[in-house]
PDB file of the backbone (N, CA, C, O) and the ligand in Angstrom, with CONECT records:
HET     CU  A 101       1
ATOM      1  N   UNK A   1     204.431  55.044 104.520  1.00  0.00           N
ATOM      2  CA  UNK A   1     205.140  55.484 105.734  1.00  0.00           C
ATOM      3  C   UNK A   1     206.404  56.232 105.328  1.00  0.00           C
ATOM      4  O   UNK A   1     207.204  55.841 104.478  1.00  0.00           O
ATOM      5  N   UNK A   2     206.499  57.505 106.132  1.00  0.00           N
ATOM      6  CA  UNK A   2     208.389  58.487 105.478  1.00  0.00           C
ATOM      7  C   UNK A   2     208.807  58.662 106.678  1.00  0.00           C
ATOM      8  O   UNK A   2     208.267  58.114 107.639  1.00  0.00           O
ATOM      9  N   UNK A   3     209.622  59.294 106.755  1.00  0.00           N
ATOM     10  CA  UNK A   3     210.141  59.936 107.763  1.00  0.00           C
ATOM     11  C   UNK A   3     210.693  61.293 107.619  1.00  0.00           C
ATOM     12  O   UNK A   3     211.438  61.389 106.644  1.00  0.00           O
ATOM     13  N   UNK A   4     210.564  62.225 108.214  1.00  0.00           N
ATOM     14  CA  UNK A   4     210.705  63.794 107.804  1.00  0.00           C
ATOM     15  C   UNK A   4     211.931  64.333 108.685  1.00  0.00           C
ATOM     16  O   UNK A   4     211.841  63.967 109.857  1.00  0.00           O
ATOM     17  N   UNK A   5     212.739  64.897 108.479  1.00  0.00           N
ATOM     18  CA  UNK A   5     213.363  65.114 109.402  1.00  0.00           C
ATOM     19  C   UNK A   5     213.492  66.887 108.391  1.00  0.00           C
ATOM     20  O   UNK A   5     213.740  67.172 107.219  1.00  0.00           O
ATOM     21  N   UNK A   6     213.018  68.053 110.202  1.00  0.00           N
ATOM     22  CA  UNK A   6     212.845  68.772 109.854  1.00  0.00           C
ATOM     23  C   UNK A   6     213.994  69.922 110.851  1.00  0.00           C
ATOM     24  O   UNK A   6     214.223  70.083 112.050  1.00  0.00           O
ATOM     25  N   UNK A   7     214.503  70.552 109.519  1.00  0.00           N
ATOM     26  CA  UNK A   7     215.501  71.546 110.386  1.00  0.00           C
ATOM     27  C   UNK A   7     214.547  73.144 110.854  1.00  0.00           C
ATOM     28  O   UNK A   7     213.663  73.794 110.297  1.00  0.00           O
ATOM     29  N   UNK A   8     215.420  73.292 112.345  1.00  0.00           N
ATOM     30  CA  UNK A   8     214.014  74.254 113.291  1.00  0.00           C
ATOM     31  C   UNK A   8     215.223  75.318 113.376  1.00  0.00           C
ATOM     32  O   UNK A   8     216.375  75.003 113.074  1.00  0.00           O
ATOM     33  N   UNK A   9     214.840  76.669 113.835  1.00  0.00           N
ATOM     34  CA  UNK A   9     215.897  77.953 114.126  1.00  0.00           C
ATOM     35  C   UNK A   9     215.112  78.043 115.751  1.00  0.00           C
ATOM     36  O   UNK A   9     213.931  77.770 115.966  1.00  0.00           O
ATOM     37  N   UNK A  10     215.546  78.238 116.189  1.00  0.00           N
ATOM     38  CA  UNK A  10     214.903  79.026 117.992  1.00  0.00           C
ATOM     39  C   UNK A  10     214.643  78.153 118.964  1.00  0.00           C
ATOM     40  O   UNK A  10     214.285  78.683 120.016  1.00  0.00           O
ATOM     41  N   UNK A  11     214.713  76.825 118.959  1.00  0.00           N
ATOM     42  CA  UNK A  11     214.846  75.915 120.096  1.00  0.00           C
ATOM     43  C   UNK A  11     215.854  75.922 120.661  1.00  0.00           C
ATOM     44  O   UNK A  11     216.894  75.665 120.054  1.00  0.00           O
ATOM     45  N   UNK A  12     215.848  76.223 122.004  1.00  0.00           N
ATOM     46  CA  UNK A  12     217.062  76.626 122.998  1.00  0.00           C
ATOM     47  C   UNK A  12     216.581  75.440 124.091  1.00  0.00           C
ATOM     48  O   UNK A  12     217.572  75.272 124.802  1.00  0.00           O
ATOM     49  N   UNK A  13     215.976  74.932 124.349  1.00  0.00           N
ATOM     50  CA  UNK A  13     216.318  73.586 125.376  1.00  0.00           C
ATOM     51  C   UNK A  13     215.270  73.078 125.564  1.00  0.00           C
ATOM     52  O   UNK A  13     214.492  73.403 124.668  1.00  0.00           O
ATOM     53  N   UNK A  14     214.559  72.032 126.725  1.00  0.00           N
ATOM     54  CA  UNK A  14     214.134  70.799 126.125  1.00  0.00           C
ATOM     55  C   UNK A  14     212.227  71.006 126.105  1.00  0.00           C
ATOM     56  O   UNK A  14     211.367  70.230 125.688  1.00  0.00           O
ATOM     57  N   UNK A  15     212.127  72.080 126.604  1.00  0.00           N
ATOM     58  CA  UNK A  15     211.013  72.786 126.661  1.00  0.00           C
ATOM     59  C   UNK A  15     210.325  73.558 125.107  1.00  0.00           C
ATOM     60  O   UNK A  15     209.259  73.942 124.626  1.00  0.00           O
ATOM     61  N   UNK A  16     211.229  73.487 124.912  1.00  0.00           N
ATOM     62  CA  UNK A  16     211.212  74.291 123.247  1.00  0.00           C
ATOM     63  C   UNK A  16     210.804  72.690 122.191  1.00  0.00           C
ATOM     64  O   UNK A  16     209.793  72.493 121.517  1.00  0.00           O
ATOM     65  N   UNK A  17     211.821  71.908 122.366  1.00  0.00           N
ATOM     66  CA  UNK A  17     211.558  70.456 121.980  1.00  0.00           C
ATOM     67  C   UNK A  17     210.090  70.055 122.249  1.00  0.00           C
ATOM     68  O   UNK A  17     209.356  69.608 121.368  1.00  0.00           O
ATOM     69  N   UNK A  18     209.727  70.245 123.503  1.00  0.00           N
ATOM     70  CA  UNK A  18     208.187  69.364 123.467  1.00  0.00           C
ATOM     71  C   UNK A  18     206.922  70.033 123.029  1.00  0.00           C
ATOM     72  O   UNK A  18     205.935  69.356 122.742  1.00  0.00           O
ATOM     73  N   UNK A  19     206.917  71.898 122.941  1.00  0.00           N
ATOM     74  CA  UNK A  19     206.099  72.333 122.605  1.00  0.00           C
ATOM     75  C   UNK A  19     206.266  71.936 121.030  1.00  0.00           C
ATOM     76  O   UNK A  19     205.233  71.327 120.752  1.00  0.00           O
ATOM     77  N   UNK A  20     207.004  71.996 120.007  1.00  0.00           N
ATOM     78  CA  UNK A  20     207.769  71.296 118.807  1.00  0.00           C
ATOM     79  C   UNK A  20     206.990  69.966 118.549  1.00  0.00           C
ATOM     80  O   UNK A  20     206.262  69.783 117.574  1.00  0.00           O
ATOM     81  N   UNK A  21     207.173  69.278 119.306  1.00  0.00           N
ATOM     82  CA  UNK A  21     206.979  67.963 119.448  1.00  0.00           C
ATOM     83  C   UNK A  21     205.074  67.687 119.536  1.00  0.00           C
ATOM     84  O   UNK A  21     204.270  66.866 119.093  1.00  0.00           O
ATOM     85  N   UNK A  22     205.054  68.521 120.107  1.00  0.00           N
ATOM     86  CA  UNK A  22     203.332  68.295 120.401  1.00  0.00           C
ATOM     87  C   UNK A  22     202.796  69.276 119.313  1.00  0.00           C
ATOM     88  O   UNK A  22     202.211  68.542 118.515  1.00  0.00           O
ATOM     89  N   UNK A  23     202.678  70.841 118.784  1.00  0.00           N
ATOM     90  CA  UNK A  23     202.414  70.725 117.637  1.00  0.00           C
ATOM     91  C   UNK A  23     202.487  69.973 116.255  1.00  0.00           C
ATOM     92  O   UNK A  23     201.773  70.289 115.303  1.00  0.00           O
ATOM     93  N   UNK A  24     203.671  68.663 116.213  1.00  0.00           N
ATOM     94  CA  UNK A  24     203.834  68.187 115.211  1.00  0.00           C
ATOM     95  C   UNK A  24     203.137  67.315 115.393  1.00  0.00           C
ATOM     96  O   UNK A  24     202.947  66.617 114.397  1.00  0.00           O
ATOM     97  N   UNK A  25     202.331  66.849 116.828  1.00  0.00           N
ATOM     98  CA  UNK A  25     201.738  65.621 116.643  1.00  0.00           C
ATOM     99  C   UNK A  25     200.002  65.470 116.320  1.00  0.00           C
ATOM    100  O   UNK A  25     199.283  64.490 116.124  1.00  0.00           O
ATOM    101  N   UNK A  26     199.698  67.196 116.381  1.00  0.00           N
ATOM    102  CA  UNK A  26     198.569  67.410 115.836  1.00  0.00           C
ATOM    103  C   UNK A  26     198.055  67.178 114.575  1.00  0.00           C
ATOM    104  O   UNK A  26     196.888  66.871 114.329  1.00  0.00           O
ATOM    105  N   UNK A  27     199.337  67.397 113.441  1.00  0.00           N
ATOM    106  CA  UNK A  27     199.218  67.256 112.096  1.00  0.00           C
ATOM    107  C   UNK A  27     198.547  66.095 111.640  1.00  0.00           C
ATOM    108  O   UNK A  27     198.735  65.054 112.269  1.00  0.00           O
ATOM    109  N   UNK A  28     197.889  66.091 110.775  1.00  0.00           N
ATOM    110  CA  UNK A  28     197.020  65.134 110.145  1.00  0.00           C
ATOM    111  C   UNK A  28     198.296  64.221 109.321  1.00  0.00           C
ATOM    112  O   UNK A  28     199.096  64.755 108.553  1.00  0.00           O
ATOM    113  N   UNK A  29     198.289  62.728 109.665  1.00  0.00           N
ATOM    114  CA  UNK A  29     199.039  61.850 109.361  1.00  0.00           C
ATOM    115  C   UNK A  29     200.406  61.113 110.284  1.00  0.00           C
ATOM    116  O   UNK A  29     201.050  60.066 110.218  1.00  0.00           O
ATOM    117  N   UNK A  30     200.392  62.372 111.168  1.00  0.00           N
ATOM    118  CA  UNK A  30     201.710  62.236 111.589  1.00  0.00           C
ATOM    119  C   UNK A  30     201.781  61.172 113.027  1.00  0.00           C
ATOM    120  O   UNK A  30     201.120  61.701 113.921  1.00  0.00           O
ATOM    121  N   UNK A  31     202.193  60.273 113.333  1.00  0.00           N
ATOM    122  CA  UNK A  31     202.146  58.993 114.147  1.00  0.00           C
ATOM    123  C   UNK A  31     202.910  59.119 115.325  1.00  0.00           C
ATOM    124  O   UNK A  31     202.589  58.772 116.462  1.00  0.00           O
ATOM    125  N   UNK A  32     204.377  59.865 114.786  1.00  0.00           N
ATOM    126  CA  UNK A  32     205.499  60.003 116.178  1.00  0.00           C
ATOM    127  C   UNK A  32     206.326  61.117 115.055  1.00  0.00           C
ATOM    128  O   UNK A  32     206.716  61.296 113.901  1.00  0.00           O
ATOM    129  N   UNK A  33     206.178  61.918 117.071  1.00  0.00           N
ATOM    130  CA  UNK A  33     206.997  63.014 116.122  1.00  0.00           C
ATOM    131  C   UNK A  33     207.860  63.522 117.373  1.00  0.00           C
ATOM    132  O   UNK A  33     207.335  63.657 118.479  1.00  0.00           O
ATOM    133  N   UNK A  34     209.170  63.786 117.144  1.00  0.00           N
ATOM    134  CA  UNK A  34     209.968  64.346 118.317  1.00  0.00           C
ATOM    135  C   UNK A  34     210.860  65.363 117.682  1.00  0.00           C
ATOM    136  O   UNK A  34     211.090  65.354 116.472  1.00  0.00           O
ATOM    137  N   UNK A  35     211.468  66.429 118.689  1.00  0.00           N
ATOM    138  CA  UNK A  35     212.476  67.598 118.651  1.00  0.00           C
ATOM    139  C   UNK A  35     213.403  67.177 119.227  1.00  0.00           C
ATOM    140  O   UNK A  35     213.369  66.283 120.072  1.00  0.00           O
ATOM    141  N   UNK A  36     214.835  68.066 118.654  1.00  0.00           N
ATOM    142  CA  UNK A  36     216.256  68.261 119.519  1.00  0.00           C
ATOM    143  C   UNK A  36     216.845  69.586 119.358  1.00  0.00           C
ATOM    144  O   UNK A  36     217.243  69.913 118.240  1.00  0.00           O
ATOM    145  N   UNK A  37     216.937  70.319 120.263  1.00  0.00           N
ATOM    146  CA  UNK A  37     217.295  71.622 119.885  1.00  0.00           C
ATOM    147  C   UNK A  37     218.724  71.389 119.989  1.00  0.00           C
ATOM    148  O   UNK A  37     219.443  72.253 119.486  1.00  0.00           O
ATOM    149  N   UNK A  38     219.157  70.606 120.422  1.00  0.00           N
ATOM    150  CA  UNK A  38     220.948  70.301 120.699  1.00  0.00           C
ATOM    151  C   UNK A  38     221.155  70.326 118.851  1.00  0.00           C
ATOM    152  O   UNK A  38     221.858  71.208 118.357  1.00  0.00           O
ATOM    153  N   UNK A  39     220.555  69.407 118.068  1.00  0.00           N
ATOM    154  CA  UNK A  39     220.677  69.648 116.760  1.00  0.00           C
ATOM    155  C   UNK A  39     219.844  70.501 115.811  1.00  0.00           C
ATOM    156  O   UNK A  39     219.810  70.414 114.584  1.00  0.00           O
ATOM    157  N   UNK A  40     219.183  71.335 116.597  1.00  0.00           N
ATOM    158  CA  UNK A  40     217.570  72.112 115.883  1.00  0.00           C
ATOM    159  C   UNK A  40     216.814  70.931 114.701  1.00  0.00           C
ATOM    160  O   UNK A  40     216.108  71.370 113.793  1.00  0.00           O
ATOM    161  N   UNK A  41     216.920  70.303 114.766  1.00  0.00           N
ATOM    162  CA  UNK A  41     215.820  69.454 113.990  1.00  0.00           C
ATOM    163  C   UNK A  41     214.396  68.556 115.030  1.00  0.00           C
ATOM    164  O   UNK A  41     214.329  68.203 116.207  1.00  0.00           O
ATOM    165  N   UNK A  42     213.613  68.486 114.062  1.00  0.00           N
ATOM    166  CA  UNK A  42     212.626  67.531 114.740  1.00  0.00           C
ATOM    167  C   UNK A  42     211.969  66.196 114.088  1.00  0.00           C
ATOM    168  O   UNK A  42     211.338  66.325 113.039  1.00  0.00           O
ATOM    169  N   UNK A  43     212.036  65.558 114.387  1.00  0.00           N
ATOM    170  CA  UNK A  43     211.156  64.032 113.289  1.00  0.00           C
ATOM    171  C   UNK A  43     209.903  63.976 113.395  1.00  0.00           C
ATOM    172  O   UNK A  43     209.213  64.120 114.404  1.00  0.00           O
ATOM    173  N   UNK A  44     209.609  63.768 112.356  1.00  0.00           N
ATOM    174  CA  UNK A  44     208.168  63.286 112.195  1.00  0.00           C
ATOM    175  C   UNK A  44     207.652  61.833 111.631  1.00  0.00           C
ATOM    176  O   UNK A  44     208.434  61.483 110.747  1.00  0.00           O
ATOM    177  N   UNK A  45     207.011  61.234 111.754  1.00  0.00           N
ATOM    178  CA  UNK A  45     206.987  59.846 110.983  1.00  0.00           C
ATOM    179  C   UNK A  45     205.662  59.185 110.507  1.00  0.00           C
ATOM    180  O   UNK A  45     205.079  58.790 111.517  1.00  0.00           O
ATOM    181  N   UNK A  46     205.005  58.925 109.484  1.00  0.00           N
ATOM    182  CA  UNK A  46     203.687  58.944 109.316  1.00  0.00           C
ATOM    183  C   UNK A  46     203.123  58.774 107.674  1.00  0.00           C
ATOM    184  O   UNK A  46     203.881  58.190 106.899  1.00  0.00           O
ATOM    185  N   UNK A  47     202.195  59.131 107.310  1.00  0.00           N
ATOM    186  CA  UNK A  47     201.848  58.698 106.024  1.00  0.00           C
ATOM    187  C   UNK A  47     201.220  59.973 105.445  1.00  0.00           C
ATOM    188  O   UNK A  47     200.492  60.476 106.301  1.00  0.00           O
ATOM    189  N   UNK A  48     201.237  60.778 104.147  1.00  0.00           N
ATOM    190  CA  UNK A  48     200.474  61.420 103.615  1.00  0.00           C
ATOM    191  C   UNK A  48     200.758  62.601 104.870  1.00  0.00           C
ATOM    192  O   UNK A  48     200.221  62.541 105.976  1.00  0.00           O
ATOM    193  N   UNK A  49     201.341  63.250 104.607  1.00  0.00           N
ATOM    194  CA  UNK A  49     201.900  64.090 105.758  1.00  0.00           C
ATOM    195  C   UNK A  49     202.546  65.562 104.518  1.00  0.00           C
ATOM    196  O   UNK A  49     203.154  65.344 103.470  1.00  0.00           O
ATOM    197  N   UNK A  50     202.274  66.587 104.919  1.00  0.00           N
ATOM    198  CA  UNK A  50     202.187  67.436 103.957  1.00  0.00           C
ATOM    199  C   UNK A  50     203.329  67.986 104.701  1.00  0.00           C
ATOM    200  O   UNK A  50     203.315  67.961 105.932  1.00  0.00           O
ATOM    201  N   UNK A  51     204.903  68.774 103.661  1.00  0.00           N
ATOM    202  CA  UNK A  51     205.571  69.983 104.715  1.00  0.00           C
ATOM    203  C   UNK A  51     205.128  71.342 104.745  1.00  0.00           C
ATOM    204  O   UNK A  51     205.840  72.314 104.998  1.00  0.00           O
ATOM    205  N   UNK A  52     203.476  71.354 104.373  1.00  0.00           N
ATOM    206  CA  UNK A  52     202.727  72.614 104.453  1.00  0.00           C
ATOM    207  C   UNK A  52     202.366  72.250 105.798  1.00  0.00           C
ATOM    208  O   UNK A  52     202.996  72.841 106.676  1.00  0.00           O
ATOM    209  N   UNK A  53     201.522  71.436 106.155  1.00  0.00           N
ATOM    210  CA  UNK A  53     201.336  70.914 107.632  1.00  0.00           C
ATOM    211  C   UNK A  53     202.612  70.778 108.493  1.00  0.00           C
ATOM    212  O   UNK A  53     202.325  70.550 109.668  1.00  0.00           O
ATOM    213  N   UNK A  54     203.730  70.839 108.287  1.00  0.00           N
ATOM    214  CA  UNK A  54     204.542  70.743 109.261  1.00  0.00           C
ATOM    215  C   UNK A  54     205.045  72.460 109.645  1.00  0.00           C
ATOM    216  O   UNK A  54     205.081  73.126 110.679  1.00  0.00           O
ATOM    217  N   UNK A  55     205.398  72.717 108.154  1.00  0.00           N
ATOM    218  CA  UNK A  55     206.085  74.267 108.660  1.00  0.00           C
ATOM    219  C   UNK A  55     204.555  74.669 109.431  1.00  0.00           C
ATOM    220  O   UNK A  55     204.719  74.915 110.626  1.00  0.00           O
ATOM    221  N   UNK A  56     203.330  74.763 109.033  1.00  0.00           N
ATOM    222  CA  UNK A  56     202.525  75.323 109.940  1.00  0.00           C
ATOM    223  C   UNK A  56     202.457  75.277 111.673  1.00  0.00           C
ATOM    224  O   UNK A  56     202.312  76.131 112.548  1.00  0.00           O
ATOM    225  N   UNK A  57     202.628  73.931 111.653  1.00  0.00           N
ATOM    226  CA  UNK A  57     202.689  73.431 113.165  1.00  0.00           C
ATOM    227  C   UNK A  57     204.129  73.902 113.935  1.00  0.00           C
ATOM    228  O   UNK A  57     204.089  74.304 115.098  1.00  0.00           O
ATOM    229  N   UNK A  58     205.196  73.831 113.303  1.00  0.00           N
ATOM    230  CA  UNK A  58     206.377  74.597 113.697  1.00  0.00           C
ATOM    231  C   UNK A  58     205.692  76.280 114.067  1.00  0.00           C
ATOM    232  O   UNK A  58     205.522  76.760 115.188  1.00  0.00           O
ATOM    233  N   UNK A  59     205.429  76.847 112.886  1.00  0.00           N
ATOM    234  CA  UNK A  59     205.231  77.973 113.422  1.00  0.00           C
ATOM    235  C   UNK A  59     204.057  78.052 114.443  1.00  0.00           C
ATOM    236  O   UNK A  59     204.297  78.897 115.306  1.00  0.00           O
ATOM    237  N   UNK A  60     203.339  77.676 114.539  1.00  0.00           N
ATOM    238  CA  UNK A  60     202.787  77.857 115.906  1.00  0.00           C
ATOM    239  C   UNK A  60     203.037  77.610 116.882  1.00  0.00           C
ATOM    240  O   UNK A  60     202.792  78.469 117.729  1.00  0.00           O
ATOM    241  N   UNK A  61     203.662  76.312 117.332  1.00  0.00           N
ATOM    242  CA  UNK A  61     204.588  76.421 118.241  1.00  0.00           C
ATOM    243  C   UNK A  61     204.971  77.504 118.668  1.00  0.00           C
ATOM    244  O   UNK A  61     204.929  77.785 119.866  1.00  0.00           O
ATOM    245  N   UNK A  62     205.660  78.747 117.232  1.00  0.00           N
ATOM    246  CA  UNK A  62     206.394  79.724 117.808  1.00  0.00           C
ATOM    247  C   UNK A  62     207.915  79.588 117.110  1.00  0.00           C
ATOM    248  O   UNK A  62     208.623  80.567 117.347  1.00  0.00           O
ATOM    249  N   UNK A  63     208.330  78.896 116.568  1.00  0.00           N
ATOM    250  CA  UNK A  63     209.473  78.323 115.988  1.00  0.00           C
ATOM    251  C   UNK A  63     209.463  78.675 114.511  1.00  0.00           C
ATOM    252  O   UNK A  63     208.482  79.210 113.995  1.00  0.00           O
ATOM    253  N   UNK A  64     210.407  78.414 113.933  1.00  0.00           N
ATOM    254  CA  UNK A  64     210.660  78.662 111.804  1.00  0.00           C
ATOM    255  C   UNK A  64     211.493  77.778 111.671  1.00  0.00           C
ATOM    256  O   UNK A  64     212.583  77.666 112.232  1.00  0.00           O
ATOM    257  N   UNK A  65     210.676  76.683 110.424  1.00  0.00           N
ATOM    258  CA  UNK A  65     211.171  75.765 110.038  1.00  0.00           C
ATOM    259  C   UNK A  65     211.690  76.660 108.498  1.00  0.00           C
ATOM    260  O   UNK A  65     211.183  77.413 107.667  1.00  0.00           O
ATOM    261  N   UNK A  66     213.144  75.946 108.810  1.00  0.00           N
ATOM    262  CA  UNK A  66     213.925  75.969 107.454  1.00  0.00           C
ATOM    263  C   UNK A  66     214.287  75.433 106.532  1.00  0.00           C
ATOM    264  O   UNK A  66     214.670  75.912 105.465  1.00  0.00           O
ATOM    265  N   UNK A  67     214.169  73.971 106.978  1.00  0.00           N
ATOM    266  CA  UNK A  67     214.131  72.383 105.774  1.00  0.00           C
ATOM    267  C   UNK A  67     213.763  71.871 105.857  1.00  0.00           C
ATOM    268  O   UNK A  67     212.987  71.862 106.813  1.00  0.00           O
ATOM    269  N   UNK A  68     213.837  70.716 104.924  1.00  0.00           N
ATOM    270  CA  UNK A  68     212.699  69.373 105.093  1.00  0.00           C
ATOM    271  C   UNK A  68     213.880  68.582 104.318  1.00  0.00           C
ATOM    272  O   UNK A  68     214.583  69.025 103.409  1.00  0.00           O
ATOM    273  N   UNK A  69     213.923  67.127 104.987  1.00  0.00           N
ATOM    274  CA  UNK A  69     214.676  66.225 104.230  1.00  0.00           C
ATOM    275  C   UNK A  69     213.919  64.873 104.474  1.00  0.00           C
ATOM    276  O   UNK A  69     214.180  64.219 105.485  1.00  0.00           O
ATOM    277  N   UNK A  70     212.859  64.384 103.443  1.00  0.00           N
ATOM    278  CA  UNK A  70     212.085  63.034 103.654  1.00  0.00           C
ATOM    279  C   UNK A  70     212.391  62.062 102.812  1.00  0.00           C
ATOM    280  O   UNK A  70     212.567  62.000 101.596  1.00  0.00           O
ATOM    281  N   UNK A  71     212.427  61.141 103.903  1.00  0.00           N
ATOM    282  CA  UNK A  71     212.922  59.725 103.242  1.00  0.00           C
ATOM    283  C   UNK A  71     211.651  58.903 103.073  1.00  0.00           C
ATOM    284  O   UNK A  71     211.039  59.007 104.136  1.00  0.00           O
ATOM    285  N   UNK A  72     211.110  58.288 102.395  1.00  0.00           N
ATOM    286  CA  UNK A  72     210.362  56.846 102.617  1.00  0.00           C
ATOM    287  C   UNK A  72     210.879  55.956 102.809  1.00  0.00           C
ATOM    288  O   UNK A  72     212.080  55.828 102.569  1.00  0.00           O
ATOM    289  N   UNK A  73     209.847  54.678 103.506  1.00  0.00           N
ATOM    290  CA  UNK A  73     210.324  53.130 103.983  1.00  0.00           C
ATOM    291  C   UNK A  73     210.042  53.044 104.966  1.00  0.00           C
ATOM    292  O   UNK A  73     210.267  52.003 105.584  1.00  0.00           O
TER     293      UNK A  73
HETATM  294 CU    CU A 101     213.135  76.357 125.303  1.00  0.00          CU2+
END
Protein backbone atom coordinates (compact mmCIF):
# COMPACT_ATOMS: atom_id res chain seq x y z
CA UNK A 1 0.00 0.00 0.00
CA UNK A 2 1.71 3.98 -0.92
CA UNK A 3 0.33 6.88 -1.24
CA UNK A 4 1.10 9.22 -4.26
CA UNK A 5 0.62 12.54 -4.01
CA UNK A 6 0.64 14.05 -7.41
CA UNK A 7 1.40 17.72 -8.43
CA UNK A 8 -1.32 18.83 -11.48
CA UNK A 9 -0.93 22.43 -13.68
CA UNK A 10 -4.68 23.47 -15.07
CA UNK A 11 -7.19 22.64 -12.40
CA UNK A 12 -9.14 25.76 -11.84
CA UNK A 13 -12.10 24.50 -9.58
CA UNK A 14 -13.92 21.65 -8.30
CA UNK A 15 -15.03 20.28 -11.60
CA UNK A 16 -11.51 20.00 -12.83
CA UNK A 17 -10.85 17.99 -9.37
CA UNK A 18 -13.44 15.26 -10.15
CA UNK A 19 -12.77 14.72 -13.78
CA UNK A 20 -8.87 14.26 -12.07
CA UNK A 21 -10.26 12.23 -9.61
CA UNK A 22 -12.20 9.78 -11.75
CA UNK A 23 -9.47 9.27 -14.34
CA UNK A 24 -7.19 8.36 -11.46
CA UNK A 25 -9.59 5.91 -10.32
CA UNK A 26 -9.48 3.96 -13.49
CA UNK A 27 -5.80 3.12 -13.07
CA UNK A 28 -4.98 -0.34 -12.39
CA UNK A 29 -4.18 -0.58 -8.55
CA UNK A 30 -5.41 2.52 -7.49
CA UNK A 31 -8.22 2.17 -4.45
CA UNK A 32 -8.95 6.06 -3.57
CA UNK A 33 -7.95 8.70 -5.39
CA UNK A 34 -8.90 12.49 -4.99
CA UNK A 35 -7.93 16.20 -6.49
CA UNK A 36 -7.50 19.86 -5.11
CA UNK A 37 -6.97 22.45 -7.46
CA UNK A 38 -6.86 25.03 -4.44
CA UNK A 39 -3.35 23.15 -4.07
CA UNK A 40 -3.05 21.54 -7.79
CA UNK A 41 -2.24 18.20 -6.43
CA UNK A 42 -4.22 14.95 -6.40
CA UNK A 43 -3.88 11.57 -4.17
CA UNK A 44 -3.87 8.43 -5.07
CA UNK A 45 -3.65 5.40 -2.74
CA UNK A 46 -3.23 1.73 -3.67
CA UNK A 47 -0.73 -0.99 -4.44
CA UNK A 48 1.58 -1.60 -7.51
CA UNK A 49 0.43 1.57 -9.05
CA UNK A 50 2.77 2.81 -11.80
CA UNK A 51 3.49 7.03 -12.24
CA UNK A 52 3.32 5.93 -15.96
CA UNK A 53 -0.36 5.07 -15.18
CA UNK A 54 -0.96 8.13 -13.37
CA UNK A 55 0.65 10.87 -15.61
CA UNK A 56 -1.44 8.96 -18.33
CA UNK A 57 -4.74 9.28 -16.58
CA UNK A 58 -3.94 12.99 -15.68
CA UNK A 59 -3.46 13.61 -19.17
CA UNK A 60 -6.55 12.44 -20.30
CA UNK A 61 -8.44 13.99 -18.11
CA UNK A 62 -6.95 16.90 -20.03
CA UNK A 63 -4.55 18.07 -17.27
CA UNK A 64 -0.20 17.76 -17.00
CA UNK A 65 1.13 16.16 -14.27
CA UNK A 66 4.42 17.59 -13.07
CA UNK A 67 5.46 15.44 -9.90
CA UNK A 68 5.17 12.60 -8.06
CA UNK A 69 6.05 12.37 -4.36
CA UNK A 70 5.29 8.54 -2.95
CA UNK A 71 5.38 7.47 0.32
CA UNK A 72 4.72 3.80 1.47
CA UNK A 73 2.81 2.43 4.66
CU1 LIG B 1 -12.52 23.26 -13.59
Amino acid sequence: MSKTVIEITGMTCSHCEKSVAEELMKVQGVTLASADHSTGTASVEGSSITQQDLADAVEEAGYQSVGFKTSDG
